[in-house]
N, C-alpha and C positions, 0 to 999 in steps of 0.2 A: 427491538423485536425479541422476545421470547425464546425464539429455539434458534436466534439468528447464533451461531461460531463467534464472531469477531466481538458481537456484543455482548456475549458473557466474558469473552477476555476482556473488555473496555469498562464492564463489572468488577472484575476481580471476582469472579465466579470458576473461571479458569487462568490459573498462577501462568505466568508465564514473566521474563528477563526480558525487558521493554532494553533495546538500545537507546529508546530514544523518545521522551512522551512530558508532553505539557499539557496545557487545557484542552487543547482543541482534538489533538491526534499523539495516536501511540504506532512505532513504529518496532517493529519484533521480526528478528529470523522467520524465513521459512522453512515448515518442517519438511516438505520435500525440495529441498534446492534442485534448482535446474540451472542452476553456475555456481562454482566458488566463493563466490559471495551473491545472496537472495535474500533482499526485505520487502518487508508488507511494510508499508503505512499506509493507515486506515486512520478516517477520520473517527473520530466521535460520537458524532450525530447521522444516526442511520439513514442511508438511504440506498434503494437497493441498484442502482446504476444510474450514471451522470445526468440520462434523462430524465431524473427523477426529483434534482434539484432545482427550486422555484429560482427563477432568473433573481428575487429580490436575497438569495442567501450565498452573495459571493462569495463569503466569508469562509464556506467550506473548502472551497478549489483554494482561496489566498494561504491558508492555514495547512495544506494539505501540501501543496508544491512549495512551501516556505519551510515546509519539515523535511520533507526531501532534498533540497539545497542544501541544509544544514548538517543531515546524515550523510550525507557525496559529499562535501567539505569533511565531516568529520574521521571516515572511513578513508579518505585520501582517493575517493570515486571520482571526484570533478578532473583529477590530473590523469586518473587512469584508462579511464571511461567508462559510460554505464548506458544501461537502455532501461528505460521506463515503459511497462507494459500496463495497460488499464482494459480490462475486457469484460463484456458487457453482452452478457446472454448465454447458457450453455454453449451453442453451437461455437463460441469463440474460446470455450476452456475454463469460463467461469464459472466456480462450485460453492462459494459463497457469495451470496446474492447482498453485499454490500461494500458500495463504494470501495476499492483500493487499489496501492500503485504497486506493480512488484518492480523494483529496484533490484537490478542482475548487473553483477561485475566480475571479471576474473576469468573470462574466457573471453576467444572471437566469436562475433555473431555472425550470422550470414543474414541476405537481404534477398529477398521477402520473407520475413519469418513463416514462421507456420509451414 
């Protein structure tokens, strides 16, 4: 998408220090954290929220939460804990309108968020 944020970073249109990025997904600090430690990973392949993906392209979600595992393993997240947020529509906080996980660690959460 054209004027999509994520996919001019996924261009290399806008520079950014990937922590972490293969074929499929690039995963980058967030520029406003809201814990200690906050990643995006974001797939590759645009799509503007989960309901958006055709049931035949699992490959997005396998690809997506298999970079996530791999940055909490590599960040020492999986031993400390983390919460994975995925939000899907303004009204839930969403400002780029394409697939992503924000990965938060480094503080306590409380329960119900929001």
């Amino acid at each position: 998408m054209e004027n999509c944020l994520f996919c001019r970073i996924i261009n290399k249109e806008i520079p950014v220090q990937p922590v972490f990025e293969n074929e499929s997904v690039i995963v980058i600090r967030d520029i406003n954290p809201q814990a200690p430690t906050h990643l995006l990973a974001i797939p590759k392949k645009h799509y503007a929220g989960i309901h958006d993906v055709p049931a035949d392209d699992k490959e997005v979600f396998s690809s997506l939460f298999g970079a996530v595992g791999e940055v909490a393993k590599k960040f020492g997240l999986d031993l400390a804990g983390y919460r994975q947020v995925i939000n899907s529509g303004e009204s839930t906080g969403q400002t780029v309108h394409h697939i992503h996980v924000h990965i938060l660690s480094g503080r306590d959460f409380t329960w119900p968020p929001g």
